[in-house]
C-alpha positions as CSV (number, residue, x, y, z in Angstrom):
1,X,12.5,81.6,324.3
2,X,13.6,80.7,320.8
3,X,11.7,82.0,317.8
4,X,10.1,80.2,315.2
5,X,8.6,81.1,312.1
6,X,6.4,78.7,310.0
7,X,5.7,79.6,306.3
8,X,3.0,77.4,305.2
9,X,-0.3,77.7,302.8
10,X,-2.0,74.8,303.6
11,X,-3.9,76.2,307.0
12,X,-4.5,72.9,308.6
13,X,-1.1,72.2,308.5
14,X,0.4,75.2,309.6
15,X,-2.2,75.6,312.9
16,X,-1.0,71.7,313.5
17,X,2.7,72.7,313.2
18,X,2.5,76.1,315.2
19,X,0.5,73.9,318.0
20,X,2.8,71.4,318.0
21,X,6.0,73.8,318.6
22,X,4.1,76.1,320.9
23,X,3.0,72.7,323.2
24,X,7.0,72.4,322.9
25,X,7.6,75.7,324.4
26,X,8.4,77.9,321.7
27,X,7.5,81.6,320.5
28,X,5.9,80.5,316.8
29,X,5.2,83.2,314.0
30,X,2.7,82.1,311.5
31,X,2.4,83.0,307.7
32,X,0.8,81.4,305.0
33,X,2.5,83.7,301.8
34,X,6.3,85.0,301.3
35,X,4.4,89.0,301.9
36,X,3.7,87.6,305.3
37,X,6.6,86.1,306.1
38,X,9.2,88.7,305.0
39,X,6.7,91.3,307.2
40,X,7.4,89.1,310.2
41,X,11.0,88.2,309.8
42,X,11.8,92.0,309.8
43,X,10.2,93.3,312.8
44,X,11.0,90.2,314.5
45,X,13.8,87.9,315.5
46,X,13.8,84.8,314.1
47,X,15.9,81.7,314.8
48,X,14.2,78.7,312.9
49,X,12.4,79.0,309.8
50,X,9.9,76.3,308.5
51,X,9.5,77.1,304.9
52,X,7.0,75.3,302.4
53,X,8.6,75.7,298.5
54,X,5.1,76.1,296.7
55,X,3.2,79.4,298.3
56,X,0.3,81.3,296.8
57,X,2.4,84.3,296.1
58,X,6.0,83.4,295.3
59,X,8.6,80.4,295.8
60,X,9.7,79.4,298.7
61,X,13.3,79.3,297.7
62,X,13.7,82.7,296.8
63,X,12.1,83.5,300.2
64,X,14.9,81.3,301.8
65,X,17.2,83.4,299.6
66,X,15.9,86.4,301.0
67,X,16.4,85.2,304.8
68,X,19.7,83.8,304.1
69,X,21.0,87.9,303.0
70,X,19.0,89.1,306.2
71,X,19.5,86.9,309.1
72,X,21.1,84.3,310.9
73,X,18.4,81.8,310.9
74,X,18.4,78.0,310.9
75,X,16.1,77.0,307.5
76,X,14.0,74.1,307.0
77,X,12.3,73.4,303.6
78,X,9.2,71.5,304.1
79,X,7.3,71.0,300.8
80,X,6.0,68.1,298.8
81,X,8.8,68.4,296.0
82,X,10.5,65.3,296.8
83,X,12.9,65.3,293.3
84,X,16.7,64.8,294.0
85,X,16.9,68.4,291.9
86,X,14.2,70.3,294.5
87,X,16.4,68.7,297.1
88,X,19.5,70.5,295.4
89,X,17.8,73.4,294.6
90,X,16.3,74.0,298.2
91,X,20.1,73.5,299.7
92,X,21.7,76.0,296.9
93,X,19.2,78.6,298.1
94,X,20.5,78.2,301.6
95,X,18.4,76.0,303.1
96,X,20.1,74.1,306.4
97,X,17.2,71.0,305.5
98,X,15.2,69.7,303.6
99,X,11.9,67.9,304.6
100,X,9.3,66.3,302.5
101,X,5.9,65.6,302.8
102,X,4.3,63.6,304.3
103,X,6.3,63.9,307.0
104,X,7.2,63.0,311.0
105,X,6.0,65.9,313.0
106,X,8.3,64.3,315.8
107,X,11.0,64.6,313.2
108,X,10.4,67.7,313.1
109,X,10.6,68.3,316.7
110,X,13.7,66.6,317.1
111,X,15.8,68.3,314.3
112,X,14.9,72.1,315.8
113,X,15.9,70.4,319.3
114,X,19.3,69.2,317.7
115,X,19.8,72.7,316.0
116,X,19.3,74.1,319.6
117,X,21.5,71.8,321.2
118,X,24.6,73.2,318.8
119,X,24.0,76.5,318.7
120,X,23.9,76.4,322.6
121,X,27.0,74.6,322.9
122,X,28.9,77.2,320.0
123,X,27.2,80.8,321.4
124,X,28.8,82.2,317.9
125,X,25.7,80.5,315.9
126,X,23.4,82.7,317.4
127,X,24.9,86.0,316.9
128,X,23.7,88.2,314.2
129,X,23.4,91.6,316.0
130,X,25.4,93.1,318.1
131,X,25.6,96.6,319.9
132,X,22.4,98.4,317.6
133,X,24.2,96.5,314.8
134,X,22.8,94.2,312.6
135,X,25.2,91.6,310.8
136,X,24.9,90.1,307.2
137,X,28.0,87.9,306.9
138,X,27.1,86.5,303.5
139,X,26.7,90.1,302.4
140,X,29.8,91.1,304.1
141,X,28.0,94.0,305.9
142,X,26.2,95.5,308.5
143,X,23.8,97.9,309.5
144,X,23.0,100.2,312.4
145,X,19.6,101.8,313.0
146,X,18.7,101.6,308.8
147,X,21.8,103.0,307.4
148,X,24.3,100.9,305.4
149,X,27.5,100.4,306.5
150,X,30.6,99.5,304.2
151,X,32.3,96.2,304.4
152,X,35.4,96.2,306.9
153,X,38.3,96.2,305.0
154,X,42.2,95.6,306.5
């Protein structure tokens, strides 16, 4: 069962989200602050992130930052900055979309769907471990059980 992870401050929002996703058969982590969220995205897989950009302890982007260096996860930027430049600025930090509020929870629905639908048909997209490794590609290194391996190099 795919995991999700949904970062969102507002509470009412983020139980109506998680339901909605559960109800659709996935496994949903829940945070409300970037602390939270970067707790749960190390100790657990995660395959799609739903991110708000304005959070009580920190920006969202650099949280998507974060995720982007760590691990191969489809991202979603759901805030209420609906400026062409937050748009930008949300996809420069590695964002894979970009949401604003209000929004379509079947939207919603429909774009993790599509995301699943690709990354079953291309099994590649959802590699980002393999054998007690764990893979960075945008860091251009891996890491088995905690230690730091060097880049390959021919």
């Amino acid at each position: 069962m795919p995991n999700i992870l949904v970062v969102e401050d507002d509470e009412n929002l983020n139980r109506g989200i998680t339901f909605s996703l559960k109800k659709s058969g996935y496994e949903v982590f829940s945070a409300e602050s970037v602390k939270k969220a970067k707790r749960i995205a190390s100790d657990n897989h995660v395959d799609v992130t739903i991110c708000d950009v304005n959070l009580p302890d920190g920006n969202g982007l650099e949280l998507v930052r974060w995720m982007r260096n760590c691990q191969n996860v489809y991202i979603i930027c759901l805030t209420a900055l609906d400026q062409e430049t937050d748009q930008v600025m949300g996809y420069e930090a590695g964002a894979d979309d970009y949401m604003t509020k209000p929004f379509s929870l079947s939207v919603l629905l429909l774009k993790i769907e599509a995301h699943f639908r690709r990354r079953k048909k291309n099994p590649e997209l959802r590699k980002n471990s393999f054998k007690g490794y764990r893979i960075y590609p945008r860091r251009d290194e891996g890491v088995r059980k905690g230690k730091r391996n060097k880049p390959y190099e021919e």
